[in-house]
C-alpha positions in Angstrom: -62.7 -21.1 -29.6 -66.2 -21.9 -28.4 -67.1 -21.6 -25.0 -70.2 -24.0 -23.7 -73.6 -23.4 -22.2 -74.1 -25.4 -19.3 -76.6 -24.0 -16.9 -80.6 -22.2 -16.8 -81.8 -20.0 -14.4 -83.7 -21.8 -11.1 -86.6 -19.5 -10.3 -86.9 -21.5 -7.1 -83.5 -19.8 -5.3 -83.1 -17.5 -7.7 -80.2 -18.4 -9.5 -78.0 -20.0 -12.4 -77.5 -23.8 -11.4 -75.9 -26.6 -13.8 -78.9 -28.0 -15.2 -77.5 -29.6 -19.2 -73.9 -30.5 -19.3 -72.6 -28.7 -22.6 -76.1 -27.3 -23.9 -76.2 -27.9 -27.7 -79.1 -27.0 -29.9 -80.6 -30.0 -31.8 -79.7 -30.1 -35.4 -83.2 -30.5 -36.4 -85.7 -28.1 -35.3 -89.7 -29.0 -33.6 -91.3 -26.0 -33.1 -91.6 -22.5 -34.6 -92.7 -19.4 -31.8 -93.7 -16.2 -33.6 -96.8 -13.3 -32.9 -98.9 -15.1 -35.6 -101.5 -12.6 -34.8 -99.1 -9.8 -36.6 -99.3 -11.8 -39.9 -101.3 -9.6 -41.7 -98.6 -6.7 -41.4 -96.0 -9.1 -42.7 -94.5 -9.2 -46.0 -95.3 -12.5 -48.2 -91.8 -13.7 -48.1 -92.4 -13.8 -44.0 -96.3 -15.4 -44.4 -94.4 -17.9 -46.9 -91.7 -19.2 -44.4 -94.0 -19.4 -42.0 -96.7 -21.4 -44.0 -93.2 -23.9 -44.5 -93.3 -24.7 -41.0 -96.5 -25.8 -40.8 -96.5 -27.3 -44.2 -96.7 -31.8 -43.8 -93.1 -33.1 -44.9 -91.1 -36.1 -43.2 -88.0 -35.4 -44.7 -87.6 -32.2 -42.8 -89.3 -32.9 -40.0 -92.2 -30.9 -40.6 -95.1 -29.6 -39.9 -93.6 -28.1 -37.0 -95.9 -27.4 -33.6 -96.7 -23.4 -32.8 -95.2 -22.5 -29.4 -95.4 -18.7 -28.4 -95.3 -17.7 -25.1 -94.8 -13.9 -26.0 -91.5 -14.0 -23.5 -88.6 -13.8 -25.7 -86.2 -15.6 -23.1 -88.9 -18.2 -22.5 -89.3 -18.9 -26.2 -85.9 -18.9 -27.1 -85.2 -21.5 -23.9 -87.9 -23.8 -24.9 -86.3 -24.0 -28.3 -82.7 -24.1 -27.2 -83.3 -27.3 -24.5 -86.2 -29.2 -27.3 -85.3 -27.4 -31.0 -87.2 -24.9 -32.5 -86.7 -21.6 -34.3 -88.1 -17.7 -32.8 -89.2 -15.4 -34.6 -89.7 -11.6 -34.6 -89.4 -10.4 -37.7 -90.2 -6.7 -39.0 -93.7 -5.7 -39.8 -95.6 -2.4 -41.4 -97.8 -2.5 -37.9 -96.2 0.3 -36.6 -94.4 3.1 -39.3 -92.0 4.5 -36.4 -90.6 0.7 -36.1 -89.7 -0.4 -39.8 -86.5 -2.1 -38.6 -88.2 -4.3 -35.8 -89.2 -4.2 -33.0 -86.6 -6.0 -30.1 -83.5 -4.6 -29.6 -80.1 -5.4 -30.8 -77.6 -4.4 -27.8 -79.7 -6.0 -25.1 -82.1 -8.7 -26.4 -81.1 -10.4 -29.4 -77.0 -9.8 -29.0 -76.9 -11.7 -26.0 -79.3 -14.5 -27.0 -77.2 -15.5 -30.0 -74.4 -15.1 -28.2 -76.2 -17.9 -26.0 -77.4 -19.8 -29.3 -73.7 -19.5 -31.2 -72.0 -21.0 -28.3 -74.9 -23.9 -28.3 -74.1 -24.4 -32.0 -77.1 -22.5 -33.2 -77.5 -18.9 -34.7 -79.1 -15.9 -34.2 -80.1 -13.6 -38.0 -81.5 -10.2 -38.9 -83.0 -12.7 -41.6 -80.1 -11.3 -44.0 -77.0 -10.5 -41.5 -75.8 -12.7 -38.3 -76.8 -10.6 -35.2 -72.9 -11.1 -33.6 -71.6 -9.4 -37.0 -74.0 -6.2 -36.6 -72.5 -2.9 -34.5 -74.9 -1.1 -32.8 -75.6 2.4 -33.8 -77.3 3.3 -30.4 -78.2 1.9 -27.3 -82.3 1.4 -28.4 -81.6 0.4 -31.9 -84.2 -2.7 -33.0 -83.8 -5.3 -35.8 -85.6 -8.5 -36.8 -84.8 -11.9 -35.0 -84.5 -15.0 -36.3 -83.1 -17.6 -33.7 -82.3 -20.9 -33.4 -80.7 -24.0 -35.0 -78.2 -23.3 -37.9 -80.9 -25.3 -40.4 -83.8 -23.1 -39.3 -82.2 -19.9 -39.4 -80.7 -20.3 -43.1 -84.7 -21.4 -44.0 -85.4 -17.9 -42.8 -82.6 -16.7 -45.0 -83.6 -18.1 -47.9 -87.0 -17.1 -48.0 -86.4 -13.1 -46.8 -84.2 -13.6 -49.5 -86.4 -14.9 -51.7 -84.5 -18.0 -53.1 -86.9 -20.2 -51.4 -90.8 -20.6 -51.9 
């Protein structure tokens, strides 16, 4: 049973109006939003996917255009309405935060929740985020959201199948 996403927030009256009858992710992504700027403290499987987005290829659509706003929700609604993949994945920036840095109950649950029910999916990069139990309220994992295409290219190359 899948239930439908049919409406986005109007910041003009403050609330939730019908806006896209039956939201649906595209199939094929357009754009990639991630922190470039925290590249150097990611591992070369996450520089590697990255550098696939950007790489020239018609076949898959690609290169893909940068879009980060550095708002999660904005990101992720940019990519649901037009296609596009989000990304935060974990970095060595920080030792205290080796498991990522947004958080699983109340950030990236919900979205792919959001992104499921539009037929895309939301990924730790090797789990789905709606198949992880939360340990504690604050706990943070990686993110990987978006169409079903883009988020198994993420899988593959965290899991180092794909170069």
């Amino acid at each position: 049973y899948q239930r439908r996403v049919h409406g986005t927030l109007d910041p003009s009256i403050g609330e939730f109006v019908l806006t896209h009858q039956n939201m649906q992710c595209p199939p094929v992504g357009k754009c990639y939003s991630t922190n470039e700027s925290n590249s150097a403290f990611w591992s070369p499987e996450v520089n590697a996917l990255v550098n696939y987005f950007k790489q020239h290829d018609k076949a898959t659509s690609r290169p893909y255009a940068t879009r980060y706003v550095g708002s999660l929700v904005s990101d992720f609604h940019r990519n649901l309405l037009y296609g596009g993949i989000y990304m935060y994945p974990v970095d060595n920036k920080d030792p205290k935060k080796k498991t990522g840095k947004l958080r699983l109950f109340y950030e990236c649950a919900p979205l792919s929740y959001l992104a499921e029910q539009a037929g895309g999916r939301g990924s730790t990069g090797t789990t789905d985020i709606l198949d992880l139990a939360p340990t504690s309220i604050h706990e943070r994992v990686p993110l990987y959201i978006g169409n079903k295409a883009d988020v198994t290219v993420c899988e593959e190359f965290l899991a180092g199948t794909r170069k």
